[in-house]
N, C-alpha and C positions, 0 to 999 in steps of 0.2 A: 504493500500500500504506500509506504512511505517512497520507495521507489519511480511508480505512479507517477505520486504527488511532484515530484520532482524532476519526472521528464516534461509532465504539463506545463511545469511554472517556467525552466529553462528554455522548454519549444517554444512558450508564447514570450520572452523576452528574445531570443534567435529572430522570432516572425518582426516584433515590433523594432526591432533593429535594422533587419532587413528593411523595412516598410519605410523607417525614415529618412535610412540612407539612401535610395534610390530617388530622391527626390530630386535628389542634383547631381550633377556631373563630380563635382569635387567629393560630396560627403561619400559618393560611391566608389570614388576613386579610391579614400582610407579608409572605406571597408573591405575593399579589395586587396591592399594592401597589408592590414592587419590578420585578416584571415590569410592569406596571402601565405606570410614567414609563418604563422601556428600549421599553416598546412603543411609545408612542406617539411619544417621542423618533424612534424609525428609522423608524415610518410619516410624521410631517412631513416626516424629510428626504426621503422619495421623494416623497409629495406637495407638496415646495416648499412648505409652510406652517410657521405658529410654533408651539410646543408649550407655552408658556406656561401660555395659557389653557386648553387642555384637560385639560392635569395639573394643575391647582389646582381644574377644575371637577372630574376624574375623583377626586380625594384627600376632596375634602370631602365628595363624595357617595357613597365609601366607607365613611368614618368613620360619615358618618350613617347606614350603611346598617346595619355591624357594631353600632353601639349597638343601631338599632331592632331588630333581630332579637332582639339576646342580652338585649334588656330586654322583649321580647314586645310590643316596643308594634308592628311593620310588621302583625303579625298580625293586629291590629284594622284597620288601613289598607293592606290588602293594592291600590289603586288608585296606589302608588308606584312599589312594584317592578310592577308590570303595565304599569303607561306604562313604565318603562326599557326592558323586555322587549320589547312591541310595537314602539316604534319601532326596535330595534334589526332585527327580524324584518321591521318594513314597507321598512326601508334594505337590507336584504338581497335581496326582492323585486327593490326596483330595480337593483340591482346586477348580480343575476342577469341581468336582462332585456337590458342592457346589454353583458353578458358574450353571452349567444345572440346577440345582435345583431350583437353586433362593434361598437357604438358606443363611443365614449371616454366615463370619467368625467368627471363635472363634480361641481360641488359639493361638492369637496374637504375643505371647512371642516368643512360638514357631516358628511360620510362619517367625520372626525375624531371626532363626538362620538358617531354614531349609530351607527356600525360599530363602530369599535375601540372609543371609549369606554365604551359602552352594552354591547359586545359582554363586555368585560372585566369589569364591572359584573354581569351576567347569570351569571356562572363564581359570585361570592358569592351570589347568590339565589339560583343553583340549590341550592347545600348546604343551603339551609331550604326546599326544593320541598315538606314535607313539616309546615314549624312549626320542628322542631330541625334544628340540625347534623347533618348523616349522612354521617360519614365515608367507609362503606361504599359509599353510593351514588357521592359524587364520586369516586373511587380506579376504581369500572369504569367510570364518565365516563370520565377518564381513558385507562384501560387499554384502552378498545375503540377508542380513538382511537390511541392507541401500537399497538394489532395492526393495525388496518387498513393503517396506513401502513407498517408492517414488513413485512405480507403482501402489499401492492401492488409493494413495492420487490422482495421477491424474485421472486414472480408475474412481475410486468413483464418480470425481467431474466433470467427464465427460460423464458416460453413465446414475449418479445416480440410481435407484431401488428400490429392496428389502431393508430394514435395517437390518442390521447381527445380531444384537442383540441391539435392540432399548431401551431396560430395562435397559440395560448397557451403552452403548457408541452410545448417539442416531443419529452420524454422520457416522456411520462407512456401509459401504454397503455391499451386499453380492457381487458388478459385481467388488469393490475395491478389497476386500481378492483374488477373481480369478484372476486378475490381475495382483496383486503384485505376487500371488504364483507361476504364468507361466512365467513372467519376471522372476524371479528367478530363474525358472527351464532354459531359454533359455541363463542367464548366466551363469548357471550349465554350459551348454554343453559348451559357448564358452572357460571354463576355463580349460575346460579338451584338450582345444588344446595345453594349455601352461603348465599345470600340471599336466603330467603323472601319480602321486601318485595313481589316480582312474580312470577307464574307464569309456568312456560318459555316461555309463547307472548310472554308480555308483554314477558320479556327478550330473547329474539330480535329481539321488533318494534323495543325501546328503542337495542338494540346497531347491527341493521342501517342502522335509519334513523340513527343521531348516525356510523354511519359516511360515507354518503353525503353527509351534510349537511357532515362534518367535509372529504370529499374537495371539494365544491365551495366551500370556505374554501379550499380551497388554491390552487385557481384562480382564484380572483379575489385574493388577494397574485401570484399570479403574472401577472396583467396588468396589475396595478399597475407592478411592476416593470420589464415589457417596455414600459412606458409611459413608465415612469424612464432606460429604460436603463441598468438595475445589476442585476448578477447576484444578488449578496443585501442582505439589511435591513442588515446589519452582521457584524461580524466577534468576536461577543463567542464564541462558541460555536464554531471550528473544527472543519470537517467541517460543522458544520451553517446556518453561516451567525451569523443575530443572534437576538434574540428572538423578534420576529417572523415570521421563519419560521418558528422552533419551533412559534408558537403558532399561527398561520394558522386551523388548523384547529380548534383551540380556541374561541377567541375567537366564528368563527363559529356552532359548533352548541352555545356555550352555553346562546342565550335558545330555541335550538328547544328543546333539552334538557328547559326548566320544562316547556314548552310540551308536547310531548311525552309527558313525565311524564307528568304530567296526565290527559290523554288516555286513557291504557294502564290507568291508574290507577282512572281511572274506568269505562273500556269494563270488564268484572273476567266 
């Protein structure tokens, strides 16, 4: 109970945090950043690497990323954020593959800059998927990634079943993943009555897929982990573990996110 009590209270200070920083360019910038070095700090220590260098290389290329946007110059060399983006997507590929496989990770160093780095890096360009800052957009990023997982967890723990992948995450269900994914596809739709940016098909498409992408984020931290042998990233967040976990699923369907976008955006 007491455990509960204290994932409630931490998720809903997580959400209102989220919620305020997304309001601008900057205050999202140093929550990108803040989460940022906690991230990557807790993913070395499960992969047994230094965090050094990927936080000074994920800081700089932050900074530079916030100026180029809010100054309009990325716009004219939009092949910056594209290489972030891509290689974060092509690192997720193999990871995936690795994941169906059942093979171990290698290339840890790497995974550091192209996963989580690139992956974190991806959360800021998506908010100019469009040229400006769009608070609206990044806030149901967000929010369909906080319902999917809210609706898998109850789903899960209420119809139980199949196990999704019990080698991996042995609590996780297959009637949970359908559930969070269709709640997220039904706040798709509601959001498109408030958000013209995309029509209801588009938002459905945008929601269900950053769902799915957002749930298989969460499975690959969770082989990480069973590969670490630790039950979470850390301990900053009771009830919910570290950063990291929080953001799992974040981090991964940000660079799908642009991508994504895009896509919906254009298909019209």
């Amino acid at each position: 109970m007491q455990q509960l009590a204290q994932r409630v209270v931490f998720g809903l200070l997580y959400v209102l945090l989220v919620i305020g920083a997304v309001q601008f360019d900057f205050t999202f910038a140093l929550l990108i950043a803040l989460f940022g070095v906690m991230v990557i700090t807790e993913f070395a220590r499960i992969a047994n690497i230094k965090p050094k260098w990927p936080i000074i290389y994920f800081l700089i290329v932050l900074i530079g990323l916030y100026f180029g946007f809010t100054h309009e110059i990325l716009n004219t060399y939009p092949m910056v954020f594209n290489t972030i983006v891509g290689s974060a997507v092509g690192f997720h590929m193999m990871l995936l593959h690795k994941l169906y496989t059942g093979k171990p990770y290698t290339l840890l160093h790497f995974q550091g800059i192209f996963y989580v780095v690139h992956g974190l890096l991806s959360m800021f360009i998506f908010s100019f998927v469009h040229g400006q800052f769009d608070s609206n957009l990044l806030l149901s990023f967000f929010v369909f990634i906080w319902v999917c997982d809210s609706g898998a967890f109850v789903v899960g723990n209420l119809l139980k079943g199949r196990k999704l992948l019990p080698s991996v995450s042995p609590k996780k269900t297959i009637s949970g993943f359908l559930g969070g994914v269709i709640l997220a596809g039904l706040v798709g739709l509601l959001v498109s009555n408030y958000f013209p940016l995309l029509n209801a098909l588009q938002w459905v498409v945008f929601s269900t897929s950053i769902a799915v992408i957002a749930s298989l984020g969460d499975l690959i931290e969770s082989k990480f982990k069973r590969l670490a042998g630790v039950k979470d990233s850390g301990k900053v967040m009771p009830g919910h573990g570290g950063v990291y976990d929080r953001l799992d699923g974040v981090i991964f369907a940000a660079p799908w996110a642009f991508i994504i976008f895009k896509l919906t955006s254009y298909v019209s």
